[in-house]
C-alpha positions in Angstrom: -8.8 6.7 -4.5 -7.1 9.9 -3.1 -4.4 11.2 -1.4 -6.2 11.6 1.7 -8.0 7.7 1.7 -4.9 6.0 1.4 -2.6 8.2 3.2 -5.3 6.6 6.5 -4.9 3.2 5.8 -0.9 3.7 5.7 -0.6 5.9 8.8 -3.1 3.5 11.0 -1.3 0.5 9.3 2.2 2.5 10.6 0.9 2.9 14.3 -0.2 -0.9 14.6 3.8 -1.7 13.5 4.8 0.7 16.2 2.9 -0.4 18.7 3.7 -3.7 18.1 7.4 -3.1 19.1 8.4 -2.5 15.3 11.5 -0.3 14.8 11.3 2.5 12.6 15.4 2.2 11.6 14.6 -1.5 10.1 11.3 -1.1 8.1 9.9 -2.2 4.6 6.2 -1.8 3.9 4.2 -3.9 1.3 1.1 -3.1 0.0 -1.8 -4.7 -0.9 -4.7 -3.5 -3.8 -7.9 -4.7 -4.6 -9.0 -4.6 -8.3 -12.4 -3.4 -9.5 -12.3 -6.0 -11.8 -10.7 -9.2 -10.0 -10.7 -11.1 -13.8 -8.0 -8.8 -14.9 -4.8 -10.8 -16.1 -2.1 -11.1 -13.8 0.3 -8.8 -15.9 -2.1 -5.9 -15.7 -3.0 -6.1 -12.4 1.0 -6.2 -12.0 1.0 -2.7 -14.2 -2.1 -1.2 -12.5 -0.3 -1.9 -8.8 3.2 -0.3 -10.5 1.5 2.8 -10.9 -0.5 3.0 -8.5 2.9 2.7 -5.7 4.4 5.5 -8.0 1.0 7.7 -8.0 1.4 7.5 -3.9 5.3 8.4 -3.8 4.1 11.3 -5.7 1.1 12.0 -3.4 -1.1 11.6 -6.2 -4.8 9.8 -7.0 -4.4 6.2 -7.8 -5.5 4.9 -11.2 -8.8 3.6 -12.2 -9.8 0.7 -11.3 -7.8 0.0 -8.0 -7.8 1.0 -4.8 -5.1 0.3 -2.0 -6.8 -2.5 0.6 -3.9 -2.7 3.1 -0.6 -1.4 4.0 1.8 -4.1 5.7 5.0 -2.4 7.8 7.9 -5.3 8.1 11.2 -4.7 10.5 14.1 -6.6 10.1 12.9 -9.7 11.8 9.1 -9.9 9.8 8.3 -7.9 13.4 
């Protein structure tokens, strides 16, 4: 998955929290992968999401084998 795929899902995940009445001052996000091979252990999915959150800080493709499913923006308040 590129830059550009993911970089869609977080900035339509980022208006939804906005228009929702989220503030932009008080805000987390959380993300949420799905695995081309969902029998992975636990640990390696753990690694695989790890670099794949560092791969997007750098604005980078993710690794093989996942691809980010969902971005979730949370204000102070779980708004």
């Amino acid at each position: 998955m590129d830059y550009k795929e993911y970089q869609k899902i977080i900035d339509q995940s980022m208006v939804e929290y906005v228009k929702n009445g989220g503030s932009l001052f008080y805000m987390s996000k959380e993300y949420l992968f799905d695995y081309d091979d969902p029998n992975d252990a636990a640990d390696h999915k753990k690694i695989l999401a790890d670099k794949a959150v560092q791969a997007m800080y750098k604005k980078e493709k993710l690794p093989d084998g996942i691809r980010l499913k969902q971005c979730i923006f949370h204000g102070r308040n779980n708004k």
